[in-house]
C-alpha positions as CSV (number, residue, x, y, z in Angstrom):
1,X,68.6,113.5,126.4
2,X,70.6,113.4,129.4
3,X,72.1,109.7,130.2
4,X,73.1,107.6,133.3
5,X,75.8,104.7,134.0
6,X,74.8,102.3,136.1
7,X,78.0,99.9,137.0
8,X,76.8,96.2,137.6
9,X,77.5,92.5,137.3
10,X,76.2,89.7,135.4
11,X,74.0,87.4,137.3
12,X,75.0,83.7,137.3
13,X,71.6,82.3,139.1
14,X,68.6,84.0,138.9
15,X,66.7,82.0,141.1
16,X,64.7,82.7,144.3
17,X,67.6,82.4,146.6
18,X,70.3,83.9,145.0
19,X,67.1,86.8,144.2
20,X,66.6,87.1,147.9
21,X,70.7,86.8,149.0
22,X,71.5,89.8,146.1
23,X,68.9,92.2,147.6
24,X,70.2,91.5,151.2
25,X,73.1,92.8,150.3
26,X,72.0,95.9,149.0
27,X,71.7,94.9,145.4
28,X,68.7,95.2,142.7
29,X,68.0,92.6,140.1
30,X,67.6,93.6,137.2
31,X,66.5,92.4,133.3
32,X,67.5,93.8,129.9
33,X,65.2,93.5,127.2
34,X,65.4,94.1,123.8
35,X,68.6,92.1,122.4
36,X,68.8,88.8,121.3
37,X,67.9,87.2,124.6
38,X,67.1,88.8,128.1
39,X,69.9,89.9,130.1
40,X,70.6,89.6,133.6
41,X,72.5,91.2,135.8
42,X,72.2,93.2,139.2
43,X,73.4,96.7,140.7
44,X,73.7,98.3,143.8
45,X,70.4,100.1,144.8
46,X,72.3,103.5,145.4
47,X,73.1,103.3,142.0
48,X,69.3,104.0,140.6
49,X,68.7,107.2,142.8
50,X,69.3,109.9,140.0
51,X,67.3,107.6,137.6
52,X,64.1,106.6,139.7
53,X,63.7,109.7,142.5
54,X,63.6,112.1,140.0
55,X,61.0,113.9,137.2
56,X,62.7,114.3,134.3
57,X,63.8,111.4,132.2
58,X,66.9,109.4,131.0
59,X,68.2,107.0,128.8
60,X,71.0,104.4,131.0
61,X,74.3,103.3,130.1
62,X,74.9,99.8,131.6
63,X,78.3,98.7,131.6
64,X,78.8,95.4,133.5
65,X,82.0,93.9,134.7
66,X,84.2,92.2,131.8
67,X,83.3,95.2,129.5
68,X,80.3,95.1,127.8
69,X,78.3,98.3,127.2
70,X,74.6,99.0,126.4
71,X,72.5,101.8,126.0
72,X,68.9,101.5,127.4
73,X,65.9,102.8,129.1
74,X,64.0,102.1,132.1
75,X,60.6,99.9,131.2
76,X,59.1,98.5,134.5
77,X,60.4,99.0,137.9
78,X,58.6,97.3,141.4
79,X,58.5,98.3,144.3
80,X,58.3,96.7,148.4
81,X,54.8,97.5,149.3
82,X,55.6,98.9,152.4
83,X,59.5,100.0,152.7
84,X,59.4,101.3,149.2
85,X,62.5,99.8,148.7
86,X,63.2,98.6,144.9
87,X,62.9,95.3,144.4
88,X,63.2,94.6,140.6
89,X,63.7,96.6,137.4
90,X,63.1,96.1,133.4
91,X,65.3,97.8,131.0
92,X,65.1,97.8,127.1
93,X,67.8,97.8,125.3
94,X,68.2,100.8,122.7
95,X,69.4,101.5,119.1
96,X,70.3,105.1,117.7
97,X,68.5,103.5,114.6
98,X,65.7,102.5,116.0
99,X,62.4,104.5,117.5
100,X,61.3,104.2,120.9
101,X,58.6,105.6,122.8
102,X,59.1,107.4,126.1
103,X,57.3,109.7,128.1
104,X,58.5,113.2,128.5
105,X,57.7,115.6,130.8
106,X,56.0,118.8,129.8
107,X,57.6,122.1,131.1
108,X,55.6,125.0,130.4
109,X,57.3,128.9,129.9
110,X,55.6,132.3,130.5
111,X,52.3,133.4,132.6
112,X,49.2,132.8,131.1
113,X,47.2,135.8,130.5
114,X,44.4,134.5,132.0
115,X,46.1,133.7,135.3
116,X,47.0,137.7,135.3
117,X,43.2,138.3,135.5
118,X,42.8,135.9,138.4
119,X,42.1,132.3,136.6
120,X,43.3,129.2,137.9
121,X,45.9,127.1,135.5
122,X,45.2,123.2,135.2
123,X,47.4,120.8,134.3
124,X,45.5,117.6,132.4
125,X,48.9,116.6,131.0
126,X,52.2,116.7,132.9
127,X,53.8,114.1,130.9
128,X,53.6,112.8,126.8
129,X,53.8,109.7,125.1
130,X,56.0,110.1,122.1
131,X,58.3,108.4,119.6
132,X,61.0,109.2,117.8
133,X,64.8,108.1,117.9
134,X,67.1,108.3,121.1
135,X,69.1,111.5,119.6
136,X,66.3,112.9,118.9
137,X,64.0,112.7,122.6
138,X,64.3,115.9,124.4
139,X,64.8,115.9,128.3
140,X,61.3,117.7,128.3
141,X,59.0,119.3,126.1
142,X,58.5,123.1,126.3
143,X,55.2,124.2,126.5
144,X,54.3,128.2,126.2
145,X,51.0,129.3,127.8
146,X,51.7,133.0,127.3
147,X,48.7,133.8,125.4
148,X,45.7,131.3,126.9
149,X,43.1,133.3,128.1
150,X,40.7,132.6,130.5
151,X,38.6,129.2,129.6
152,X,41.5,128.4,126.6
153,X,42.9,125.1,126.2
154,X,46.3,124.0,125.3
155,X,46.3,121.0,122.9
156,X,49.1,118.4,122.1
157,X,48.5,119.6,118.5
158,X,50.3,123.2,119.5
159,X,53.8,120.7,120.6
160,X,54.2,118.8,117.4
161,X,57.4,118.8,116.2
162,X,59.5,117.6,113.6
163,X,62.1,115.5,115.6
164,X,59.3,113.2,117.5
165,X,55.7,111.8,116.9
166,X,53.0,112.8,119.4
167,X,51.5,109.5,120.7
168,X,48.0,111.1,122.2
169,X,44.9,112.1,120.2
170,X,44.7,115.5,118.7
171,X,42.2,116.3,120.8
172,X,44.4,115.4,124.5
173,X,43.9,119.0,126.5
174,X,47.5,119.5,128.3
175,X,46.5,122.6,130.5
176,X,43.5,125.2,130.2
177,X,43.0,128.2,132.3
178,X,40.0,128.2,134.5
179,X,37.9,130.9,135.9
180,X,38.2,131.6,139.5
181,X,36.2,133.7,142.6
182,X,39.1,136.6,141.6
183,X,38.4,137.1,137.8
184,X,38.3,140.1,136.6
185,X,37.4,141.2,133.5
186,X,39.7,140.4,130.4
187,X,40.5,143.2,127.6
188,X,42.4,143.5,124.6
189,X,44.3,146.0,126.0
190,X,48.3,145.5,125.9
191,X,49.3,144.9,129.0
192,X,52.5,145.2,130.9
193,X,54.6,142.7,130.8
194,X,54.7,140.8,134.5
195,X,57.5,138.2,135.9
196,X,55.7,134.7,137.4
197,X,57.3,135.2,140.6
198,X,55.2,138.3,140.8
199,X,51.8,136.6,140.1
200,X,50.0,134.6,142.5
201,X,49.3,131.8,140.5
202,X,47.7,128.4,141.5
203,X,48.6,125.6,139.6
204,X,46.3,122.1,139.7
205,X,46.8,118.8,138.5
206,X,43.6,117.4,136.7
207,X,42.9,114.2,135.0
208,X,41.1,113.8,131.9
């Protein structure tokens, strides 16, 4: 999994003021979890722009002022209600030893057959819980749809693997293919073989 550093500095107060005075001047407070006790320490807010405006996932590499080094991901971050600015973020401290659970996004390959004979592809699942070890957490998890027909379902269970534990039940649908006013009639029939730029798919997100 892909990793960013994030430069920052140890926080010597943590209290409302000094919380107020450090975002003023364009800095983020932040929280480590995870060690022996909570660290805290703050960061300039340009800093966090590949790691929070972004889809795909990351594990962080603080490194504060003085030296000291530690690997972590992103747990909690908050938001200004109305500038969207950031105003606070969690991190928890990780070990290559040690599992964690992270969500990872879900990238799918191929066209679905059933989208070639006019269905509609829904997405129930763009993201999924797992847990495994850092070295072993992908950047995302591939997902093929090559061969869902029209009214077929794509289950977690068809993405296990070896190097991470699925964290949804076996029954969790990530995408089916859905029938549409420009279906037409599905046969066995090989079919030749058509690139996804060339298909006028529509793609919908739907929640269980």
């Amino acid at each position: 999994m892909k990793s960013i550093t994030i430069n920052g500095s140890k926080r010597e107060s943590v209290g409302k003021k000094a919380t107020k005075a450090l975002r003023n001047a364009g800095q983020v407070p932040c929280v480590l979890y995870g060690g022996d006790e909570p660290l805290h320490f703050s960061a300039e807010e340009i800093a966090f722009k590949d790691l929070v405006y972004t889809p795909d996932v990351h594990t962080v590499e603080i490194k504060l002022k003085g030296g000291e080094v530690f690997n972590a991901v992103l747990q909690d971050i908050q938001f200004h209600p109305v500038t969207d600015a950031i105003l606070h973020i969690d991190f928890y401290q990780i070990f290559e030893d040690k599992e964690i659970t992270m969500e990872i996004p879900v990238h799918t390959t191929g066209v679905a057959r059933g989208v070639k004979n006019g269905g509609v592809l829904r997405f129930n699942l763009r993201r999924m819980r797992v847990k495994g070890l850092p070295g072993n957490l992908p950047d995302f998890i591939e997902a093929d749809i090559t061969s869902l027909k029209i009214g077929n379902k794509l289950y977690v269970t068809a993405l296990q693997s070896d190097e991470f534990k699925i964290m949804h039940p076996d029954n969790t649908v990530v995408c089916q293919v859905r029938t549409s006013r420009n279906v037409i009639a599905d046969t066995d029939d090989e079919e030749e073989e058509t690139a996804a730029d060339e298909v006028p798919a529509t793609e919908v997100n739907e929640t269980e």
